[in-house]
C-alpha positions in Angstrom: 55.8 63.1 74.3 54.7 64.5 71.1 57.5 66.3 69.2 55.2 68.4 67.8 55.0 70.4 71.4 58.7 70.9 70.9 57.6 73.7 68.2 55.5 76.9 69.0 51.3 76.0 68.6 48.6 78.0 66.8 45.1 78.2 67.4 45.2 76.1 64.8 47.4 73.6 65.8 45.2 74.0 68.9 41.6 73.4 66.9 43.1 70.3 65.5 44.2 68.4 68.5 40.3 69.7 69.8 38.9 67.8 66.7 41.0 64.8 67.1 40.2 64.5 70.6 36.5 65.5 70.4 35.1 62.2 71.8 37.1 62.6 75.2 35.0 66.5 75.9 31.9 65.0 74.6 32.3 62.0 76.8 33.7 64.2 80.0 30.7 66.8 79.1 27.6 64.3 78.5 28.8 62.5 81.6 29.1 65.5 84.1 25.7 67.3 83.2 23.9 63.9 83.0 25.4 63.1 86.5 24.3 66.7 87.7 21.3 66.4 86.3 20.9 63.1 87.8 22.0 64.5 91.8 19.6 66.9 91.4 16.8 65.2 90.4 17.5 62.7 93.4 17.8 66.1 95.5 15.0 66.7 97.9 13.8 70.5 97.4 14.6 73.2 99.9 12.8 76.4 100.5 13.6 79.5 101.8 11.7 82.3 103.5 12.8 85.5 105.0 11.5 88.2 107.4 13.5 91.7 108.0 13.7 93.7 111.1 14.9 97.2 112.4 17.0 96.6 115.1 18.1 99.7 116.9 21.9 100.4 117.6 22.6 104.2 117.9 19.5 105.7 120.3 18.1 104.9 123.0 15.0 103.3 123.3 13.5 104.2 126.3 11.5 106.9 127.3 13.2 109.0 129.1 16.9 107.9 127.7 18.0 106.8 130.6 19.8 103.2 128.3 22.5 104.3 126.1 22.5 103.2 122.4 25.7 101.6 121.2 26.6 104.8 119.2 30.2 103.3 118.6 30.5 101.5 115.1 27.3 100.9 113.3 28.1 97.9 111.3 29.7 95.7 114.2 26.7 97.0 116.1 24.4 95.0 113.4 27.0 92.1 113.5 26.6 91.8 117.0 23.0 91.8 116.9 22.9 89.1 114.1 25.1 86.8 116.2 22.3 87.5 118.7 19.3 86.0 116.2 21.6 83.3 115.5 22.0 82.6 119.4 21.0 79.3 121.3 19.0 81.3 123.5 16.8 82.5 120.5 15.8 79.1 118.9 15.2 78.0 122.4 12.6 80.7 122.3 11.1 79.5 119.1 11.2 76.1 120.3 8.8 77.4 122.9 7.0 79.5 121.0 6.0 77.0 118.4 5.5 73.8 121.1 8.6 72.4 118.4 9.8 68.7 119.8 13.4 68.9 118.6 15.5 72.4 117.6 14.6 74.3 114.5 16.3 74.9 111.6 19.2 77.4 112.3 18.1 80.5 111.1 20.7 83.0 108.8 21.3 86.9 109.2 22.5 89.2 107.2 22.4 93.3 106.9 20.5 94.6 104.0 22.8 97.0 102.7 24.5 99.6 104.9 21.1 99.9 106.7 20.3 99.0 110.5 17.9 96.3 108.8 18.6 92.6 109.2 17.1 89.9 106.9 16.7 86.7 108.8 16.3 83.7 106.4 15.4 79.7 107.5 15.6 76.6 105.3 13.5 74.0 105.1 12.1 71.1 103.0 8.6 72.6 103.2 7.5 76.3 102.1 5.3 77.2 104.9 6.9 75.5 107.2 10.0 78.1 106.2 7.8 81.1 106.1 6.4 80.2 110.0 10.0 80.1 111.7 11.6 83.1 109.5 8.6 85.1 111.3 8.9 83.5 114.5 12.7 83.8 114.7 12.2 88.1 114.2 9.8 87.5 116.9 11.8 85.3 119.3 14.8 87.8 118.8 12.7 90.6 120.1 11.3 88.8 122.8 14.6 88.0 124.0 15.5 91.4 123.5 13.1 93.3 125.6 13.4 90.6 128.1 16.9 91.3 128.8 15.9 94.8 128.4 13.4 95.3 130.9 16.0 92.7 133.0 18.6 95.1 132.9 15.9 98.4 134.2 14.6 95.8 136.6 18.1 95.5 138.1 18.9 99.4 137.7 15.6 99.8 139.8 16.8 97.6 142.4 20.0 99.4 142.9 18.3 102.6 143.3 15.3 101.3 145.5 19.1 100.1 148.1 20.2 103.8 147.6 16.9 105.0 148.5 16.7 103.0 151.7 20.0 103.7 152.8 19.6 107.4 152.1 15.9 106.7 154.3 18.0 105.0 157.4 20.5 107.8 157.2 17.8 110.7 157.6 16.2 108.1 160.7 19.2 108.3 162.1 20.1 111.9 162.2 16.1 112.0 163.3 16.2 109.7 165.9 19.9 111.6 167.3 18.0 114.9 167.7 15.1 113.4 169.4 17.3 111.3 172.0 19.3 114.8 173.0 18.5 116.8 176.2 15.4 119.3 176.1 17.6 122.1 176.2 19.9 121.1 173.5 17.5 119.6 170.9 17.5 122.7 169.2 21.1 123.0 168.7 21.3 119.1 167.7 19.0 119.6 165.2 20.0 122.9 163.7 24.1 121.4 163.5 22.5 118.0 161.4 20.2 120.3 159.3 21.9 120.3 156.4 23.5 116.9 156.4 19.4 115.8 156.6 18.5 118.3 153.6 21.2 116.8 151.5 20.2 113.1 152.2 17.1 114.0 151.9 17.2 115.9 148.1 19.6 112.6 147.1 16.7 110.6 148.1 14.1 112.3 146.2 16.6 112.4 143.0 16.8 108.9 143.6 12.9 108.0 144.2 12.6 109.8 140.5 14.8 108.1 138.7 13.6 105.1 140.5 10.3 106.0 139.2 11.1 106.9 135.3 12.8 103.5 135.4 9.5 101.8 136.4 7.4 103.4 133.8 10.3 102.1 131.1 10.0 98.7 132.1 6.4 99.0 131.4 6.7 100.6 128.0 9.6 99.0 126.6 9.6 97.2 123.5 12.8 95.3 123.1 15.4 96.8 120.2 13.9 96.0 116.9 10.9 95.8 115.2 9.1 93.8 112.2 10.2 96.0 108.9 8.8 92.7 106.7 7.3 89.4 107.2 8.2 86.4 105.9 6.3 85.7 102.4 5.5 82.2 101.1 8.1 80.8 98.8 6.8 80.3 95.5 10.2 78.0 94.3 12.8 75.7 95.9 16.1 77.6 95.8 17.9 73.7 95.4 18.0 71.9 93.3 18.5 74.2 90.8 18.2 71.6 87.7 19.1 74.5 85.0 22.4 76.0 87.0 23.7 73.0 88.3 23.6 71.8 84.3 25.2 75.0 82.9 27.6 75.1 85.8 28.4 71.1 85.2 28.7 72.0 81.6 31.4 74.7 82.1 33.7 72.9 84.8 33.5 69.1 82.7 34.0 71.7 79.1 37.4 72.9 81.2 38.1 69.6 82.4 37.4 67.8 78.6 39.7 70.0 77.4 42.4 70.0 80.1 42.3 65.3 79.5 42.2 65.7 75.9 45.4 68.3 75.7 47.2 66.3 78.0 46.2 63.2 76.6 47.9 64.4 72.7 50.8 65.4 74.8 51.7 62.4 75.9 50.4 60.4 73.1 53.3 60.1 70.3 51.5 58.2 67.4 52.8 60.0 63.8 50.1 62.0 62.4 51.7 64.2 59.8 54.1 64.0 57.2 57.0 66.3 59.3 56.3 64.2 62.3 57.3 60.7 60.2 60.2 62.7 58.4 61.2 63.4 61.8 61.3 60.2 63.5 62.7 58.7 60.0 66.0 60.4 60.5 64.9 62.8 57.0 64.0 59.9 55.1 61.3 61.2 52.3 57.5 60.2 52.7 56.6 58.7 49.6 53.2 58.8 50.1 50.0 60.2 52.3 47.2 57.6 51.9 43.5 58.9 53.0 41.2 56.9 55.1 39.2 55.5 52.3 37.6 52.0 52.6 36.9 50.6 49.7 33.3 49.2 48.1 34.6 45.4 48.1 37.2 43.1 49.8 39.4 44.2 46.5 41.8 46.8 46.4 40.7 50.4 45.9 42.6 50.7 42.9 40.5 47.9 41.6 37.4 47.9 43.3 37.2 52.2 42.4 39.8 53.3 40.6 39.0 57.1 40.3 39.1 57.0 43.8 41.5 60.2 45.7 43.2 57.4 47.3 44.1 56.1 44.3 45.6 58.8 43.2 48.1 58.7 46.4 49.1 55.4 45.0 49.4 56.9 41.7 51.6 59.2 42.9 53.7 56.7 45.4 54.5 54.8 42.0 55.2 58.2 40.5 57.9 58.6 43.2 59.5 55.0 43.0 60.0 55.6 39.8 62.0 59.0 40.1 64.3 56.8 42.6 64.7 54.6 39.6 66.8 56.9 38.0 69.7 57.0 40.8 69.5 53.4 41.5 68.1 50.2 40.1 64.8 49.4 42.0 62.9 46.4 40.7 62.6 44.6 43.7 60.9 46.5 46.3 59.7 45.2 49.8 57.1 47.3 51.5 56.7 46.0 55.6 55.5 48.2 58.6 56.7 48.4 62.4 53.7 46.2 63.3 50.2 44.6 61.8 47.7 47.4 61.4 49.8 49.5 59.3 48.4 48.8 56.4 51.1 47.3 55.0 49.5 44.7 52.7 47.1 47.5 51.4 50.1 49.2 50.0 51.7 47.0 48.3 48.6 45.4 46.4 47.5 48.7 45.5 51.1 50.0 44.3 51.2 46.8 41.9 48.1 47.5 40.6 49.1 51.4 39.5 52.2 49.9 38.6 50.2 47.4 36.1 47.7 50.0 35.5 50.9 52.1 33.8 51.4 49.2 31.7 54.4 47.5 33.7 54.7 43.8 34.6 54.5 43.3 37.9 54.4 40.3 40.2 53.3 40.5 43.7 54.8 38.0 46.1 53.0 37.0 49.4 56.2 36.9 51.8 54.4 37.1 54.9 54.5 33.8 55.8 53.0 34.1 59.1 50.0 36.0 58.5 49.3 36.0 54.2 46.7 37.8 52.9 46.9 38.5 49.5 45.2 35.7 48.3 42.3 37.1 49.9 42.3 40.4 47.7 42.7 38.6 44.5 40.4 35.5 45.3 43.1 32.8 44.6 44.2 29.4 45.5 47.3 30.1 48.4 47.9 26.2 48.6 50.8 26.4 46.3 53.5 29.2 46.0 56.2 31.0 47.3 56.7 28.3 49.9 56.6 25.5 47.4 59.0 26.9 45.3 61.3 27.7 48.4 61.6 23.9 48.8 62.9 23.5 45.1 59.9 23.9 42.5 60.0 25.9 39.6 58.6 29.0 40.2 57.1 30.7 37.2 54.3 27.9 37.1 53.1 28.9 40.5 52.9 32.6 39.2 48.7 33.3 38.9 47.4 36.3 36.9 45.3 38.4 38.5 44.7 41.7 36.8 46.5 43.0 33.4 50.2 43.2 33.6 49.8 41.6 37.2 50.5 38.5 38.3 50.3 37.2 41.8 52.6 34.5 43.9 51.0 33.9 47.1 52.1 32.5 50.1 51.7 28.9 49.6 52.1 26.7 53.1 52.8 28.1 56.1 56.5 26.7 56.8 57.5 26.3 60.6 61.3 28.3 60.0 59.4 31.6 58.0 62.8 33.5 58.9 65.5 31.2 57.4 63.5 30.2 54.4 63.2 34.2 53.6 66.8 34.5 54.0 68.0 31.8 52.3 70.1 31.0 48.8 66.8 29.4 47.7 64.8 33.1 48.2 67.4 35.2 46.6 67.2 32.6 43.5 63.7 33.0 43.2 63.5 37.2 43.5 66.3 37.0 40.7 64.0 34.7 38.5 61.0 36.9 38.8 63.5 40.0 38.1 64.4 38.7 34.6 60.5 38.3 33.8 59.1 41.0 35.1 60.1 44.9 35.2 58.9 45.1 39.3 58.8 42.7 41.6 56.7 43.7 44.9 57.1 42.0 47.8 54.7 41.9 50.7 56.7 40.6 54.4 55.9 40.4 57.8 55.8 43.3 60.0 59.6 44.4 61.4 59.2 44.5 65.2 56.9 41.2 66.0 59.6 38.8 64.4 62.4 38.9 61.9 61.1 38.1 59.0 62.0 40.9 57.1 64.5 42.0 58.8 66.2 39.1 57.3 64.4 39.4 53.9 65.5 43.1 53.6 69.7 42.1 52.6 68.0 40.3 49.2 66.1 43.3 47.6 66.7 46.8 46.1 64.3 49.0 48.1 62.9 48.9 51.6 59.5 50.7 51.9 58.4 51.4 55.7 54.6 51.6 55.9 53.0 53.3 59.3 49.7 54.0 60.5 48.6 57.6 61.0 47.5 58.5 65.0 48.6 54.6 65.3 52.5 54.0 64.8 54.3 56.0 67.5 57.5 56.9 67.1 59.0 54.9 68.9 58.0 52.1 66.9 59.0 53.2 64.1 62.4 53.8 65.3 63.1 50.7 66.4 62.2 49.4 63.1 64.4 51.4 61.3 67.0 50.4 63.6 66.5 47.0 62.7 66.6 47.7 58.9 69.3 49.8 59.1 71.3 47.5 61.6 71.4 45.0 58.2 72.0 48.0 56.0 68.8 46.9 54.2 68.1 49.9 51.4 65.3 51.6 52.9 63.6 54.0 50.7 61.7 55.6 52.3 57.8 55.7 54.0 54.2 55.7 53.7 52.0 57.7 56.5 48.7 55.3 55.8 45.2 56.0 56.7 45.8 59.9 57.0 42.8 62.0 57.6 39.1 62.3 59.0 37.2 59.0 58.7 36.6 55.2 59.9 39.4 52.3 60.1 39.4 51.3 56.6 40.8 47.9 55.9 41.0 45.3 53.4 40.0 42.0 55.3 40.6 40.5 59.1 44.3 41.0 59.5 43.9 40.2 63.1 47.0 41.0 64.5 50.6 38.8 65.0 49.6 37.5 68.6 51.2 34.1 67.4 54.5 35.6 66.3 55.1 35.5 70.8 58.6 33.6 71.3 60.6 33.9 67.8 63.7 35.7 69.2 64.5 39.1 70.4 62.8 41.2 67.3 59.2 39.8 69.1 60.5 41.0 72.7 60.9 44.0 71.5 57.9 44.3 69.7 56.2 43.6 73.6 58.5 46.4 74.8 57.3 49.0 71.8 53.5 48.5 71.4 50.9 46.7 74.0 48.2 48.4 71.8 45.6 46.4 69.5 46.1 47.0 66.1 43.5 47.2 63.1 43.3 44.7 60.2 45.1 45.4 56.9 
């Protein structure tokens, strides 16, 4: 994790890890809306139509009242009635109605407002093929209705038409008694059933009307709704919606570029700023903050374009080896990184050449025996040098001028023991030779964690200097290195945060990395452990 999330953020703090992780809400926005914009252009279109109707639900709608409205709650009245469009028995209707094969499209209802009025809507891939059924539904639903009510005065008739014909036996039968008494007591018969007969008899005709006003309501009814608005032809699909699907894509991926690239600088502890790498370093002092820069030519920058802002980093790294000059002798000064990629070899050809520029005599010793590149920045022969004189050659012959006040040993062979031949007698006689001729000896080694190197190199000079990568070197890495140096005691001076800033990988040639370093000890296992990332040239 970051240490920097240990501290309270800014909007600032905020913007910046936005810029430095720009390309992850670019790529999560350009690949969202184009793969929106893609679905929907693969979409098939869909129209919609709708039709409204007044469905009645608080009077009746018969003639002479003889239904009762639901005058209960209004809005579950319309509820019920929609449930009722959207009914089985309805698209069966439509089915009929329109001679369909197979079952239409489901239709939708919903109340317009707190009004009586239901909007019935239908889908469908073609426009008039959705305008047809949103009209025929409205029509099937009031079919359906009138049928069931005309049904329900049908069966009210019926029930009344049994009353009547009961009430019609009963009068027979009070008829018929007074007709089968005697002569002489017919009279009396039909005087004592007289008003039982008058009461059937108004019941029956009370009856025979209602039986009758239900008959002529059958015949009028007209179901409970009617046709407010038919369906119109839809002029648009309502999907895909190419536009809204886009700007809705674009605000969910924007979210979701920002939520990766947030979480993403979380958990991503490269060092990017100078209180990060004091931090890590235990308070050691950064030395120097070198830009992304490239230069025009496989030279160094200080050569290649001297006036150069990065030059005037280096300028001012010399500026500060020199103030430690006054506490403590430093003429030999080893500059390494954690791992290749650093930029390691950058900085220490470009610190000999502002320390030449300011009129000292410098040499520059190619120590990385594994990997040496100096001779590529100066253009010189690497077949004889440090290596030679390791085996017993004088050195100062093998010493090649390369710039004013500069001179240049490079690597020479590549030996097969790099490690014991850079901590040997041998090495520390040829460091004190160059000492006595020149006033700064600069030595380029081999990354820390890949091999040990200069881990064993480190007990024979004055001054360690720990070169790391900006948004590169975690800090873990560099840890570990200084772990190493310090488990020595070497004299480390301090750092250099390299290629700090907006811009390209700079580099200075194909440093491609210390894959063949695998299998020298325990300081290249732990180099796998630290780092399984590619690094840049140097």
């Amino acid at each position: 994790m970051n240490e920097n999330a240990e501290r309270e953020l800014t909007l600032r703090d905020y913007a910046r890890v936005v810029a430095r992780r720009k390309w992850i809400v670019i790529a999560a926005v350009g690949t969202t809306v184009l793969a929106a914009l893609g679905m929907s252009a693969l979409q098939n279109p869909i129209y919609e139509a709708s039709a409204q109707m007044l469905v009645v639900t608080r009077s009746s709608d018969t003639v002479f009242g003889n239904a009762s409205g639901n005058a209960g709650n209004p809005e579950r009245a319309v509820a019920t009635e929609i449930k009722v469009l959207e009914s089985e028995r309805v698209a069966d209707r439509v089915r009929t109605d329109l001679d369909l094969a197979a079952e239409p499209p489901p239709v939708s209802g919903r109340a317009v407002g707190a009004t009586d009025v239901i909007n019935a809507s239908v889908q469908s891939g073609d426009a008039t093929t959705a305008r047809i059924l949103a009209d025929a539904y409205v029509n099937a639903y009031i079919s359906v209705k009138r049928e069931q009510s005309v049904n329900a005065l049908v069966a009210a008739g019926t029930e009344l038409q049994k009353k009547v014909t009961e009430l019609q036996q009963k009068v027979e039968a009070i008829d018929q008694t007074v007709l089968d008494a005697p002569e002489e007591q017919r009279a009396q018969v039909e005087a004592d059933n007289a008003g039982e007969r008058r009461i059937l008899v108004d019941q029956q005709a009370l009856f025979n009307q209602k039986l009758d006003e239900l008959q002529v309501d059958a015949a009028l009814t007209a179901g409970s709704a009617q046709v407010v608005r038919q369906a119109s032809q839809p002029a648009s699909p309502i999907e895909p919606t190419p536009l809204r699907t886009a700007a809705v894509a674009l605000i969910i991926s924007l979210f979701l570029g920002l939520a990766a690239a947030f979480l993403l600088d979380y958990l991503d502890d490269s060092i990017r700023t100078r209180d990060d790498l004091e931090r890590v370093s235990g308070g050691l002092p950064v030395l120097g903050i070198v830009p992304i820069d490239p230069p025009p030519d496989n030279r160094p920058i200080s050569i290649s374009k001297p006036a150069d802002f990065a030059v005037e980093t280096y300028r001012g790294l010399r500026t500060s080896l020199q103030f430690l000059s006054l506490d403590a002798e430093v003429h030999i000064l080893q500059v390494t990184s954690p791992l290749s990629g650093d930029g390691k070899t950058t900085t220490a050809a470009n610190l000999a050449v502002v320390l030449a520029q300011a009129g000292r005599r410098v040499v520059l010793i190619d120590a990385d025996l594994r990997k040496p590149r100096l001779h590529e920045l100066f253009s010189v022969d690497p077949s004889q040098g440090l290596t030679t004189a390791l085996l017993g050659a004088p050195v100062q012959p093998l010493v090649q001028r390369v710039f004013e006040n500069l001179d240049l040993l490079p690597s020479g062979p590549v030996p097969p023991n790099p490690s014991e031949m850079l901590g040997s007698r041998q090495m520390r006689a040829v460091l004190a030779a160059l000492a006595e001729s020149y006033e700064f000896v600069i030595v380029d080694s081999a990354p820390v964690l890949p091999v040990t190197d200069s881990v064993a190199l480190s007990t024979l000079v004055q001054g360690v200097l720990l070169v790391t990568k900006a948004g590169s070197t975690s800090s873990k890495q560099i840890s570990d290195a200084l772990m190493l140096l310090r488990r020595v005691q070497a004299p480390v001076l301090g750092t250099v945060l390299n290629k700090s800033g907006k811009g390209g990988h700079g580099g200075y040639g194909g440093y491609s990395g210390y894959g063949g370093y695998g299998g020298y000890g325990a300081a290249a296992a732990m180099a796998d452990e630290t780092s399984a990332a590619s690094v840049a040239p140097v």
